[in-house]
DOKOLMI-362512 format. One line per field, with one value per residue (C-alpha): x, y, z; residue number from 1. Coordinates in steps of 0.02 Angstrom, whole numbers, padded with zeros to 5 digits. Layout:
% DOKOLMI-362512
xx = c(X,...)
yy = c(Y,...)
zz = c(Z,...)
seq = c(NUM,...)
***
This chain:
% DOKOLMI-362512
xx = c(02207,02143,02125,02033,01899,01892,01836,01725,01640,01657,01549,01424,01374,01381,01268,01168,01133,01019,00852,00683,00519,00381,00242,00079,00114,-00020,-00003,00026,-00145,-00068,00053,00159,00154,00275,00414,00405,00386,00557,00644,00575,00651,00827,00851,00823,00965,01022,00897,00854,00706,00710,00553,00378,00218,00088,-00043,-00035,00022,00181,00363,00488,00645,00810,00880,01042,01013,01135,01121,01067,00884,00852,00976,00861,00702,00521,00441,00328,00485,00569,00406,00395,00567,00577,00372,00468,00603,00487,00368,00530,00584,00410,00326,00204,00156,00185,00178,00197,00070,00052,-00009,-00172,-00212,-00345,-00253,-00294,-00425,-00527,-00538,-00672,-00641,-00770,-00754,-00843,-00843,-00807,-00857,-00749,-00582,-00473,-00324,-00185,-00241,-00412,-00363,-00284,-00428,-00531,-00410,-00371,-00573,-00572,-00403,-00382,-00567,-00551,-00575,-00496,-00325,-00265,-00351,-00320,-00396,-00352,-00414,-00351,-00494,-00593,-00637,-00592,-00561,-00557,-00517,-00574,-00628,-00822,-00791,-00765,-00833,-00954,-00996,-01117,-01004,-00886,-01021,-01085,-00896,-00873,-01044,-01011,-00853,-00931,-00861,-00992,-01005,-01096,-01208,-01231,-01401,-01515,-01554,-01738,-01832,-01932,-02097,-02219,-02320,-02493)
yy = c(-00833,-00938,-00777,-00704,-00846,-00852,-00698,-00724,-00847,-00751,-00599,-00743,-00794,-00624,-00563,-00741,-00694,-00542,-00572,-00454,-00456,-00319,-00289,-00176,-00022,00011,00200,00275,00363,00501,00561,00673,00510,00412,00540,00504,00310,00317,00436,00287,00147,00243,00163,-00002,-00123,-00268,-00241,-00075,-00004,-00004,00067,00148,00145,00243,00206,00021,00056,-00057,-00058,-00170,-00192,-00311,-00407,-00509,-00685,-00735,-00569,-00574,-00599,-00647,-00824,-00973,-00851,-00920,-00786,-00722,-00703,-00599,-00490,-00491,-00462,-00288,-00235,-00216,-00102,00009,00049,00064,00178,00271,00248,00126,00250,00133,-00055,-00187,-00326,-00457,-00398,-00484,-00632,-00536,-00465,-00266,-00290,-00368,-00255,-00120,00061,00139,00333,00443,00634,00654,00816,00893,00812,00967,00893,00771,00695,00707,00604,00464,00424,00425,00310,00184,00182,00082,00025,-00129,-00211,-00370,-00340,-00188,-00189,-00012,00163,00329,00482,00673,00819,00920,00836,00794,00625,00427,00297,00116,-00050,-00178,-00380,-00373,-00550,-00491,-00315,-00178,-00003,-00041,-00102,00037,00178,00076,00086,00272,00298,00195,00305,00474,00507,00592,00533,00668,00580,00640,00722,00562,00618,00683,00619,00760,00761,00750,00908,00898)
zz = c(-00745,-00617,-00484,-00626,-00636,-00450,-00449,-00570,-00467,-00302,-00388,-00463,-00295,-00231,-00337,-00349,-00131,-00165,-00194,-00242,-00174,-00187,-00064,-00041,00055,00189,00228,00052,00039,-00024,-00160,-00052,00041,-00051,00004,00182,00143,00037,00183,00286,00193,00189,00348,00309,00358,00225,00116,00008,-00064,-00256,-00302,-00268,-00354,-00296,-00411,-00354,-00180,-00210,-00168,-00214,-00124,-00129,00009,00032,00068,00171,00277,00445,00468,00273,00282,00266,00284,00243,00131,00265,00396,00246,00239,00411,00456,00305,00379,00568,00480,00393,00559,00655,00536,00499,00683,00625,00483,00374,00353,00236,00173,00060,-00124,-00149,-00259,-00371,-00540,-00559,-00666,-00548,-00457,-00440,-00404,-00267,-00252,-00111,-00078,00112,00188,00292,00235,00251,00323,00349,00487,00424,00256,00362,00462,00321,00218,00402,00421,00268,00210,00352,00291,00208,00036,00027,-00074,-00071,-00052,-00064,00025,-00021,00077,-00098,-00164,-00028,-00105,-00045,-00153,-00134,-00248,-00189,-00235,-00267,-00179,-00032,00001,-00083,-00093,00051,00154,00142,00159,00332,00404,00355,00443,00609,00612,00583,00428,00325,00134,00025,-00070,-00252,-00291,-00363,-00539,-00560,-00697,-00796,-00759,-00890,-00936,-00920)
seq = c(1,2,3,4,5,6,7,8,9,10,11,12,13,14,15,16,17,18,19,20,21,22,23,24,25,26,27,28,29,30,31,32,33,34,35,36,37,38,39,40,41,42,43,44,45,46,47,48,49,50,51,52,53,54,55,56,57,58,59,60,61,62,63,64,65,66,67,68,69,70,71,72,73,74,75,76,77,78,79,80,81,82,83,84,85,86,87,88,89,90,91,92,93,94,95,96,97,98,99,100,101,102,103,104,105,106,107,108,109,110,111,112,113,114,115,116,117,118,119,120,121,122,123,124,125,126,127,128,129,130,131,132,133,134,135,136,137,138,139,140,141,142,143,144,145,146,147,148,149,150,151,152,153,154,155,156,157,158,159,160,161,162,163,164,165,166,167,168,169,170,171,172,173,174,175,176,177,178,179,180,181,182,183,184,185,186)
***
């Protein structure tokens, strides 16, 4: 009875040492994306990736606590300490930030059309012109679509501002015909 209950307690505190966090994925700005972030993450070492939502750019992982480089960890050595694994593991394709303050409906959705966006490659310089601005707390960019979009905190960025970085890097938004008033008949 008593190796019974020792065991009890041994699992307890075995499972009491893992922990969860979730962070915003910088690098998921696409859905075919989120398979080469998870083949990523499958080499992660004590800690796992549990999940992936690309809609909110998130991932959520699990860590043990008393493994090393998590024991005694501040919370930003823990993010720092997965964030290494993950562009180790992805070659900097990915990295991990954060989630910001602002709930998701604060946030306002910004769409352009980008001409030209035919591509891979094309769709991540598109999404890394914007997606590292302050402001900015996830975007996506699909040369299927050929369109960008941002959310972002109206506190801290705007349509403007976006539409001036895409410009300064080339990056040509197609602006959508201005509606014409009819004109009166004389």
């Amino acid at each position: 009875m008593k190796t019974l209950a020792f065991l009890l307690i041994l699992s307890v505190s075995a499972a009491a040492a893992e922990q969860s966090v979730q962070y915003s994925v910088r690098g998921l700005f696409q859905p075919d994306r989120k398979v080469a972030f998870v083949h990523g993450a499958k080499a992660l070492e004590n800690c796992r990736l549990v999940g992936v939502d690309y809609d909110t750019a998130r991932a959520t992982f699990t860590y043990d606590d008393e493994a090393q480089g998590f024991k005694k960890a501040k919370p930003e050595q823990i993010l720092q300490q997965i964030d290494n694994q993950i562009r180790k593991a992805t070659n900097s394709t990915f990295s991990l930030l954060q989630p910001g303050a602002l709930p998701e409906a604060g946030l306002k959705r910004i769409d352009f059309t980008i001409e030209g966006l035919d591509c891979l490659g094309c769709s991540f310089g598109v999404y890394n012109a914007v997606a590292t601005l302050e402001g900015v707390e996830r975007a996506t960019a699909s040369f299927h679509d050929g369109k960008l979009t941002a959310f972002i905190d109206p506190s801290k960025t705007s349509r403007e501002a976006l539409a001036e970085v895409l410009k300064k890097k080339e990056i040509k938004v197609v602006e959508a015909a201005a509606k014409q008033e009819p004109q009166p008949k004389n």
